[in-house]
TIZA-44732 format. One record per residue: residue number from 1; y, x, z of N, C-alpha, C in turn; chain. Coordinates in steps of 0.05 Angstrom, whole numbers, plus 5000, padded with zeros to 4 digits. Each point is the difference from the previous one (the first is absolute). Example, Ala and Ser with C-alpha at 12.3 -4.5 7.8 and 13.67 -1.06 7.14 Angstrom:
% residues 2
pos_n_Y_n_X_n_Z_ca_Y_ca_X_ca_Z_c_Y_c_X_c_Z_unit
1_4886_5264_5156_5024_4982_5000_5024_5018_5000_A;
2_5021_4993_4986_5024_5016_5001_5022_4985_5014_A;
% end
This chain:
% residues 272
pos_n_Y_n_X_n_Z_ca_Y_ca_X_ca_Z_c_Y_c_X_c_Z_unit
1_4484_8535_8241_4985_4977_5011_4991_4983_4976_A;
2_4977_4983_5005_4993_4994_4978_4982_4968_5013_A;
3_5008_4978_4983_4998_4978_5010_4985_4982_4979_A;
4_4973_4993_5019_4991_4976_4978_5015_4975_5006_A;
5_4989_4983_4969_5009_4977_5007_4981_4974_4986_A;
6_4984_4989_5015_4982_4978_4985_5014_4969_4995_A;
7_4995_4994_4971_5012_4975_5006_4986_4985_4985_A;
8_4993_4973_5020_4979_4976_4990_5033_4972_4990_A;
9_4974_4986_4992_5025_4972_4990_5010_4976_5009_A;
10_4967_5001_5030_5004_4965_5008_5026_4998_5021_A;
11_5007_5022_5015_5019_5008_5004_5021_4996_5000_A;
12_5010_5002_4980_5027_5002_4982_5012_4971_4996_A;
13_5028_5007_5005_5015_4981_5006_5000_4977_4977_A;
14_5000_4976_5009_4996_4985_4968_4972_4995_4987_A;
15_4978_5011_5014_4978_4995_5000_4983_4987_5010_A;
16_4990_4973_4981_4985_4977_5022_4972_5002_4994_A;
17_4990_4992_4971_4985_4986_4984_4986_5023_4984_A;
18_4976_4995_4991_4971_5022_4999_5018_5007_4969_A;
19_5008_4977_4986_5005_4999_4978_5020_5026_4990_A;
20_5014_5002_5029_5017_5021_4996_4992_5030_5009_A;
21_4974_5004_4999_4986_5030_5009_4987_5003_4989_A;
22_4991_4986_4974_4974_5002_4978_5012_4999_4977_A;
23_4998_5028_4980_5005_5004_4973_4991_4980_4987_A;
24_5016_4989_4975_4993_4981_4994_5013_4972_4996_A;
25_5013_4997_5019_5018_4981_5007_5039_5008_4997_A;
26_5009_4981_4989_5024_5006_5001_5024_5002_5017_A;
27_4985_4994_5029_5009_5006_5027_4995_5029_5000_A;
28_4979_5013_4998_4997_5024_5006_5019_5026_4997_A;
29_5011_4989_4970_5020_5027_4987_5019_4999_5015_A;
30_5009_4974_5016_5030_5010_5015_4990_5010_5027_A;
31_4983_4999_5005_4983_4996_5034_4991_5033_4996_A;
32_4992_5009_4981_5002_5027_4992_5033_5010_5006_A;
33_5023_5002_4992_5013_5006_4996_5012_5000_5028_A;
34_4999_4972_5012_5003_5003_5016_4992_5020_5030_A;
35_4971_5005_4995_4992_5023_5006_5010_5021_5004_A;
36_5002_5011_4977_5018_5026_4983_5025_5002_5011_A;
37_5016_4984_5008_5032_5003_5014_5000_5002_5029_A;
38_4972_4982_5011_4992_5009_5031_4992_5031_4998_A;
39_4980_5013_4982_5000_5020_5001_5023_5022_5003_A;
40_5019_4994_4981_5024_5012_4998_5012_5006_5026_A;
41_5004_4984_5019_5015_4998_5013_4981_5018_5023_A;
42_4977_4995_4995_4989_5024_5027_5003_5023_4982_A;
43_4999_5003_4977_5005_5038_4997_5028_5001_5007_A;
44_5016_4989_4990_5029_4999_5005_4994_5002_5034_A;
45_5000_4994_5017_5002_5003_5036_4986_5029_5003_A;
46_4976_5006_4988_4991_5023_5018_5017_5028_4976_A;
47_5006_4993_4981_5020_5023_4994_5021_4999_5018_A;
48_5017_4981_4998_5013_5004_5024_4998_5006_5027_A;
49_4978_5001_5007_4983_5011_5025_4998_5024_4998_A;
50_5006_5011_4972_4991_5034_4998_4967_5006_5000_A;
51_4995_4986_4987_4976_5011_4983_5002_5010_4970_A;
52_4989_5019_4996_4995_5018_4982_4982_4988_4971_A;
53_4986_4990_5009_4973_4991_4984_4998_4971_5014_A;
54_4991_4977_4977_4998_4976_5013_4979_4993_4973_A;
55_4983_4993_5010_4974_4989_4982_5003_4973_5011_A;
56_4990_4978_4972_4996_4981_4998_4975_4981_4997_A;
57_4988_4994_5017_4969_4983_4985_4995_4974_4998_A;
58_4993_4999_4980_4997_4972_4981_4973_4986_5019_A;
59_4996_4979_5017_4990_5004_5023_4997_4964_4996_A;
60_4996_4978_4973_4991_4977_4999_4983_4998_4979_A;
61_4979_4982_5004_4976_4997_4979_4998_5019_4978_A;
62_5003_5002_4978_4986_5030_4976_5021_5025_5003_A;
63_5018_4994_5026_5021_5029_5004_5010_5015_4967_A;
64_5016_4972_4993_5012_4998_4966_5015_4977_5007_A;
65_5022_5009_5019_5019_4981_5011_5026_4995_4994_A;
66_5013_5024_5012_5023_5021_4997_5006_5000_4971_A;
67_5027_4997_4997_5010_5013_4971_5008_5020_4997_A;
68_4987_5019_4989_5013_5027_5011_5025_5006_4987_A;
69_5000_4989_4972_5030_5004_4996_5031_4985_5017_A;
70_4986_4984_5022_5021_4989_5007_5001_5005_5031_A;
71_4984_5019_5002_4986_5017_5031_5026_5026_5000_A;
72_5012_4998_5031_5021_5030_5000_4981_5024_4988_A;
73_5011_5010_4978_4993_5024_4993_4998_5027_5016_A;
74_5012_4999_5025_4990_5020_5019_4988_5004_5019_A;
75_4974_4975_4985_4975_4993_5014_4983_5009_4983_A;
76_4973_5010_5013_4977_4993_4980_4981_4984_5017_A;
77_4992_4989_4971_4980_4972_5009_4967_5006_4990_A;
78_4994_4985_5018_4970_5001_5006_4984_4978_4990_A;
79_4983_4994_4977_4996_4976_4988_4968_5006_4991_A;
80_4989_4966_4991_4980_5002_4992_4969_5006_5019_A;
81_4982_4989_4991_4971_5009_5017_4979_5000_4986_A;
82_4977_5007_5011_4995_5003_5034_5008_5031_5010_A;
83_5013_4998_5021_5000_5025_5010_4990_4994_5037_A;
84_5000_5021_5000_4979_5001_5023_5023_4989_5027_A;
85_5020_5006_5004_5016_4991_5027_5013_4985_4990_A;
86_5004_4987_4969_5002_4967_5006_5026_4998_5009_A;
87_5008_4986_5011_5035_4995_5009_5017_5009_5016_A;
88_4977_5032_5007_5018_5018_5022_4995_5022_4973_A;
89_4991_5000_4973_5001_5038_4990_5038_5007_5005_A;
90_4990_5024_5004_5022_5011_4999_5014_5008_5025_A;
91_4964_4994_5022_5012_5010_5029_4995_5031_4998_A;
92_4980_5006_4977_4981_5024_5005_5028_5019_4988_A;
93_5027_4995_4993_5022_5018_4985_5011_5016_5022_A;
94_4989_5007_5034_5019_5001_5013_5033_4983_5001_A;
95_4983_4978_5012_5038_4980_4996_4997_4996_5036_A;
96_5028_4998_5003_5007_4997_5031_4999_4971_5010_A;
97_4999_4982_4982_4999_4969_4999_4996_4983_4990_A;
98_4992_4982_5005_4988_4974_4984_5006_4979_5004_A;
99_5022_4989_4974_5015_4971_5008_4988_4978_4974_A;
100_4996_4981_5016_4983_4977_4998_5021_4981_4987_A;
101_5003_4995_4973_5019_4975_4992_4984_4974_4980_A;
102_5007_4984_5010_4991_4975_4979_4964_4995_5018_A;
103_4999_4998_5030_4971_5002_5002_5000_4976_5010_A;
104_4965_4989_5019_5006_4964_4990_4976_5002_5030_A;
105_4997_4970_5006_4985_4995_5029_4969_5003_4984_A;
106_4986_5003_5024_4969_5014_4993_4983_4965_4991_A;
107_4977_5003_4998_4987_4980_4986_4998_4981_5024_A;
108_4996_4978_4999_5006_4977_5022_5017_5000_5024_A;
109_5021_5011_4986_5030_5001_5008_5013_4984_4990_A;
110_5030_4997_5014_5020_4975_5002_5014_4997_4980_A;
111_5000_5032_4991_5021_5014_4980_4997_4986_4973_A;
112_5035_5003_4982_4991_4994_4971_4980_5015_4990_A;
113_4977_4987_4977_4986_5020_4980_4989_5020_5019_A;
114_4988_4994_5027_4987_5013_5013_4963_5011_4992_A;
115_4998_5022_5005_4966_5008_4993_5010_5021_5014_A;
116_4966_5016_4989_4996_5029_5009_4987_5011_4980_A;
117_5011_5010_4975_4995_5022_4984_4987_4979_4970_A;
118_4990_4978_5005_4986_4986_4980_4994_4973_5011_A;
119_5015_4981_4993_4998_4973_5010_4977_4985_4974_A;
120_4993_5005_4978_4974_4984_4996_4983_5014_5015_A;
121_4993_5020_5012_4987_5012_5019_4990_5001_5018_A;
122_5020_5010_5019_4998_5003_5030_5018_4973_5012_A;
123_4986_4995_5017_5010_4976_5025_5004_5015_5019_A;
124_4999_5023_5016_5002_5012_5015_4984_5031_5004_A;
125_5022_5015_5012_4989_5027_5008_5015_5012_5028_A;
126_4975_5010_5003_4999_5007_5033_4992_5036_4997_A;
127_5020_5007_5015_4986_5031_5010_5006_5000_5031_A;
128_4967_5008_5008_5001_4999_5023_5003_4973_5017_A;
129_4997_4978_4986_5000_4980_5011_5035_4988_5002_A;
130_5004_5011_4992_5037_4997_4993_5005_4987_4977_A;
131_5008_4979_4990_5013_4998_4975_5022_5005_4996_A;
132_4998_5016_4968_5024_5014_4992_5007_4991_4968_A;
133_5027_5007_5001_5015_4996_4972_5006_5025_4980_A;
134_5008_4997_4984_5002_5018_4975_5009_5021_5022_A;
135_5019_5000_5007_5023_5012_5025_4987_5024_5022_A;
136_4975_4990_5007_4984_5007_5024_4988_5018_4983_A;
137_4994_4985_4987_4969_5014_4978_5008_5031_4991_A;
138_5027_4987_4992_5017_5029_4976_5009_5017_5029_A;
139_5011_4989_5010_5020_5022_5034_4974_5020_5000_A;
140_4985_4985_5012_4974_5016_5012_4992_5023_4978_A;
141_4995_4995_4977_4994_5018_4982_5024_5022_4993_A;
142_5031_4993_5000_5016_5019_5016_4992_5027_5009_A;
143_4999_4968_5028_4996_5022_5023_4984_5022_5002_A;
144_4972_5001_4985_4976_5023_5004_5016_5019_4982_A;
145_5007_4993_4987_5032_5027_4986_5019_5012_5013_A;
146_5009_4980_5026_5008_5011_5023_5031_4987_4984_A;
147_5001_4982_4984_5020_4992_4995_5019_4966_5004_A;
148_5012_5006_5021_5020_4973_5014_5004_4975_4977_A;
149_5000_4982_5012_5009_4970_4980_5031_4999_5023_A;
150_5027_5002_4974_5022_5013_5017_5015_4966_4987_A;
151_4988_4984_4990_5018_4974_4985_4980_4983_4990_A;
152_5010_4978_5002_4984_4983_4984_5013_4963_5001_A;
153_4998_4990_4983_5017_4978_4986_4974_4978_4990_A;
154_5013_4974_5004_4984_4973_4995_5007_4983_5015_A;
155_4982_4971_5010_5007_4975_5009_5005_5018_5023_A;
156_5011_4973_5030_4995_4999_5016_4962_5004_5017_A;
157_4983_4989_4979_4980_4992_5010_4977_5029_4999_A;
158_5017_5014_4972_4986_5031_5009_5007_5018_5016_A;
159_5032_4988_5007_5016_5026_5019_4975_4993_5031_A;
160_4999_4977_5008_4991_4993_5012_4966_5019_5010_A;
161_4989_4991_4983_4966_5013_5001_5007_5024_5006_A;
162_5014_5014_4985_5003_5034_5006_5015_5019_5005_A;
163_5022_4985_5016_5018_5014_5022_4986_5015_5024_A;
164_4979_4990_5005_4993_5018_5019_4987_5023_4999_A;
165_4979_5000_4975_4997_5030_4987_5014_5011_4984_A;
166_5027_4992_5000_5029_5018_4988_5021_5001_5019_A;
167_5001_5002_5032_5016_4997_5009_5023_5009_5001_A;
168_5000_5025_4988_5024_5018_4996_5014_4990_4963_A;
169_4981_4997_4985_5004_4983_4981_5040_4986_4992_A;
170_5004_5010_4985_5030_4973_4986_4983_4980_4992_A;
171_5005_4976_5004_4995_4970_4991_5016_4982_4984_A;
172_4993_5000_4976_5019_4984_4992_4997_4971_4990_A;
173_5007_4973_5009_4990_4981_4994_5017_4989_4968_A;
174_4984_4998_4975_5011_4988_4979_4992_4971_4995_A;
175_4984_4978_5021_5003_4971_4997_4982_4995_5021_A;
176_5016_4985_5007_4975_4982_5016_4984_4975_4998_A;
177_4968_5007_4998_4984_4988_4991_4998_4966_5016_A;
178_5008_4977_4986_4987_4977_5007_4974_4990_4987_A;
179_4983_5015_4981_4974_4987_4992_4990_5023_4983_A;
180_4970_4997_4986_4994_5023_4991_5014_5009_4976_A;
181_5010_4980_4990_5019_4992_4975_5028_4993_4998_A;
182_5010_5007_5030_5029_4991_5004_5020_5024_5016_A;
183_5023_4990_5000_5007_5021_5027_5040_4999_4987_A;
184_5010_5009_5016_5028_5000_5006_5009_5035_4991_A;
185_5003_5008_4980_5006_5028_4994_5031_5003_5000_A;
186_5000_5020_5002_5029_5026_5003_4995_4992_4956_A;
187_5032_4996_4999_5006_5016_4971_4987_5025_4992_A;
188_4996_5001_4978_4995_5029_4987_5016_5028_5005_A;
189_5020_4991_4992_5027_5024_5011_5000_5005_5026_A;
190_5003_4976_5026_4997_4996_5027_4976_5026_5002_A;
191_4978_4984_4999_4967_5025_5003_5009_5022_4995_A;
192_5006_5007_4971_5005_5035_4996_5018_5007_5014_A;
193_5018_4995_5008_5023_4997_5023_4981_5020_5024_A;
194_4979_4971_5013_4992_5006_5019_4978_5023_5002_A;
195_4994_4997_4971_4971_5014_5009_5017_5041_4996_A;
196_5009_4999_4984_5017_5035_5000_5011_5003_5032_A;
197_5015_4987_5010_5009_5003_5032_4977_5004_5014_A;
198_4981_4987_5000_4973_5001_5017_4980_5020_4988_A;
199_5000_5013_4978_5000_5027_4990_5011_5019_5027_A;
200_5023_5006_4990_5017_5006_5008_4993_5012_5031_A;
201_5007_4976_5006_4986_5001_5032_4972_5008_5011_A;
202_4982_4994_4984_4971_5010_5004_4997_5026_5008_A;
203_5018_5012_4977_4990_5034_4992_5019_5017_5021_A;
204_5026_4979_5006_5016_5013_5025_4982_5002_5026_A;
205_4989_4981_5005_4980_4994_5021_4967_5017_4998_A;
206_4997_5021_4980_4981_5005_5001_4985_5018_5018_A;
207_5019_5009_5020_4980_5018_5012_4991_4987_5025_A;
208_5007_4976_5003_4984_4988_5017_4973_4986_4991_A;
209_5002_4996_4972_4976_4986_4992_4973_5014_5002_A;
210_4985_4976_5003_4972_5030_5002_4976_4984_4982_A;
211_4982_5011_4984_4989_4995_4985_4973_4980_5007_A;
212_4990_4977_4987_4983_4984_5015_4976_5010_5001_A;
213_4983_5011_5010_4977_5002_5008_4970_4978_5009_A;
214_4985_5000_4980_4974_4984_5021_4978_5017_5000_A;
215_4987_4987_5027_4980_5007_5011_4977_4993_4976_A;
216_4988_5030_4996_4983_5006_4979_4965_5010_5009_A;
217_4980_4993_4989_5001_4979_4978_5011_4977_5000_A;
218_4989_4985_4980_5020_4974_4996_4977_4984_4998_A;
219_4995_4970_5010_4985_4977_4994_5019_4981_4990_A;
220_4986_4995_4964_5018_4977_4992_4986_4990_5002_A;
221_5012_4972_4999_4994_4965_4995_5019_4997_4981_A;
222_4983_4981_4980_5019_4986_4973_4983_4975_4995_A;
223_5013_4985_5006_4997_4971_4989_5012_4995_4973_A;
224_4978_4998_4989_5005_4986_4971_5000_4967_4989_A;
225_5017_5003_4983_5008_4975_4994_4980_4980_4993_A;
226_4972_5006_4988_4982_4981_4998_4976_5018_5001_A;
227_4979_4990_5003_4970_5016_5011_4990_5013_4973_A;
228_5017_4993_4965_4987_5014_4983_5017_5028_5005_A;
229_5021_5004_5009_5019_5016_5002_4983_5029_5019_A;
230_4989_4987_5023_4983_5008_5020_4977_5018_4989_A;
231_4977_4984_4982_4984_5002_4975_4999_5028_5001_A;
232_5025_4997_4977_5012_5023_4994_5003_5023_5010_A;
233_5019_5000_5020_5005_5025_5008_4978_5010_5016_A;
234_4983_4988_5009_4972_5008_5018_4976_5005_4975_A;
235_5015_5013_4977_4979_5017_4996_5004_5028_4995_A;
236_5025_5013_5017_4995_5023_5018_4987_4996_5018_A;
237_4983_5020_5006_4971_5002_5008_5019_5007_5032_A;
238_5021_5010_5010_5014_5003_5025_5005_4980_5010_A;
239_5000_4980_4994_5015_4968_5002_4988_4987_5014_A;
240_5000_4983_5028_4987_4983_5008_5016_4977_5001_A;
241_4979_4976_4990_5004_4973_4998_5003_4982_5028_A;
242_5016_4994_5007_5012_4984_5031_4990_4979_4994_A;
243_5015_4984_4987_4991_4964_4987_5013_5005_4982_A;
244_5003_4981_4984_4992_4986_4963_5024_5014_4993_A;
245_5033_4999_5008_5012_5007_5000_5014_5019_5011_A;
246_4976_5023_5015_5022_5020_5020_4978_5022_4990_A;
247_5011_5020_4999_4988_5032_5011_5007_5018_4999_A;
248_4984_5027_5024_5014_5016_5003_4998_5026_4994_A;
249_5017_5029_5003_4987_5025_5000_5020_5015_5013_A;
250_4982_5024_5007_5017_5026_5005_5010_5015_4986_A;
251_5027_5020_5000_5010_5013_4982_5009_5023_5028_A;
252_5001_5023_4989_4996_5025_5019_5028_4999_5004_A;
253_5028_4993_4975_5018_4997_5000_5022_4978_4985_A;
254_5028_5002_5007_5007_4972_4988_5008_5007_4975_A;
255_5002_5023_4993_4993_5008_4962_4978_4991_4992_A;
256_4980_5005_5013_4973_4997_4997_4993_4967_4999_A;
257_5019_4989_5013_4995_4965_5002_5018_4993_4982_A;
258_5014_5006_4995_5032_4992_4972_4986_5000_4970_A;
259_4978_5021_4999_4991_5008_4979_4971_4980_4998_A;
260_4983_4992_5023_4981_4988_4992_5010_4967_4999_A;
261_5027_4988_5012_5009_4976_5001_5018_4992_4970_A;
262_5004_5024_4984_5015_5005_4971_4967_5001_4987_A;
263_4994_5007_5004_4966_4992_4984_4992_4973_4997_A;
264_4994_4989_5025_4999_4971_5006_5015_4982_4974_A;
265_5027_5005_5010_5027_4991_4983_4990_4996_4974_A;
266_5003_5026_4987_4988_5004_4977_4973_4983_4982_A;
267_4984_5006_5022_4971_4978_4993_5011_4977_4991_A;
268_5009_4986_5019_5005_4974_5002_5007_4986_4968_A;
269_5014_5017_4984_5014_4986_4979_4968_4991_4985_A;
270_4974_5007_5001_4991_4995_4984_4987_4974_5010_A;
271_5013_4983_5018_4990_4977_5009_5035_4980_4999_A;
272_5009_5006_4990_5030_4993_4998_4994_4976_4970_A;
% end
């Protein structure tokens, strides 16, 4: 058996402040590290789950997160970009599961350090008229792999959004969010504690889980953060302009939308 494992940062226990998710800053190296020991603790659970193979993906801003020297060595890790599936690679390995650690509430959410994939960016994204979070976005792309989201770890305010398209899902809460910049966290030790048991449990629970699926094609909506942002991305010639700050397109699939919304992303820095 063979088990992914994606892990973002806003997530992670001990994590409030932007200062501490942006290279650069001297918050970041322990907020890194911190990372790195949440990680630990989900390869540590799904070996003990009896998996064979447990891949790791580096799954926050330039995916050059992870320390790999301080990463369980009987992992391999998944780092660096652009790659095309983004914060699910490593569904296409044949893996039986996909556990979600260190993930965060979607963009105009309650949650700490909440967005959706690029906060100078996107203000919101909709598939299908749904708004969704990193969570939704990544499950779904999973899923067309035919592969389950069997765990997944963060505030209260993300367990929240996406319990219902993980219902079979382990949940594990590592703080609970009082502001976008605040919140009541589990210890460090506590979290890895929790999050390996909820491993653990996921992959025990997996044959009830069933992989998320949407109704395809797909109509996005993305609201961008200001109308030069908009500008921008509407000059793919696919793109229609809603108002100053909204527009939309079709994607045949949610690879197919992951990859033109990582484009977007991308653009953007040259207005940064």
């Amino acid at each position: 058996m063979k088990i992914l494992i994606s892990v973002d940062i806003e997530g992670v226990a001990g994590v409030y402040h932007s200062q501490q998710v942006r290279a650069g800053n001297p918050e970041y190296e322990r907020a890194r590290r911190l990372m790195t020991q949440e990680a630990n603790a989900a390869i540590a659970g799904a070996l003990e789950a009896g998996a064979a193979e447990v891949y790791v993906n580096d799954s926050h801003g330039d995916f050059r997160n992870l320390l790999p020297d301080a990463l369980d060595p009987r992992a391999q890790v998944i780092q660096g970009k652009p790659r095309y599936l983004s914060m699910a690679a490593g569904v296409e390995l044949g893996v039986a599961g996909l556990c979600m650690v260190g993930y965060h509430s979607r963009a105009q959410g309650r949650g700490i350090l909440a967005h959706t994939i690029n906060s100078f960016a996107f203000a919101r994204v909709a598939f299908n008229g749904e708004p969704m979070s990193e969570a939704g976005i990544y499950g779904a792309l999973a899923g067309e792999y035919g592969v389950p989201v069997l765990m997944a770890s963060g505030d209260d305010a993300f367990i929240e959004e996406n319990r219902a398209l993980f219902p079979r899902a382990a949940f594990v809460q590592t703080k609970r969010a009082t502001g976008q910049n605040s919140g009541v966290s589990l210890s460090p030790g506590h979290a890895c504690d929790a999050i390996r048991a909820g491993v653990v449990a996921g992959i025990a629970a997996r044959a009830d889980a069933r992989p998320l699926k949407l109704a395809t094609p797909l109509r996005i909506d993305l609201h961008t953060q200001t109308p030069a942002l908009a500008d921008l991305f509407c000059q793919w010639p696919t793109f229609e302009r809603v108002a100053s700050t909204e527009l939309r397109f079709d994607a045949p699939t949610v690879e197919a939308a992951v990859r033109m919304l990582n484009c977007c992303s991308a653009m953007s820095t040259m207005l940064r």
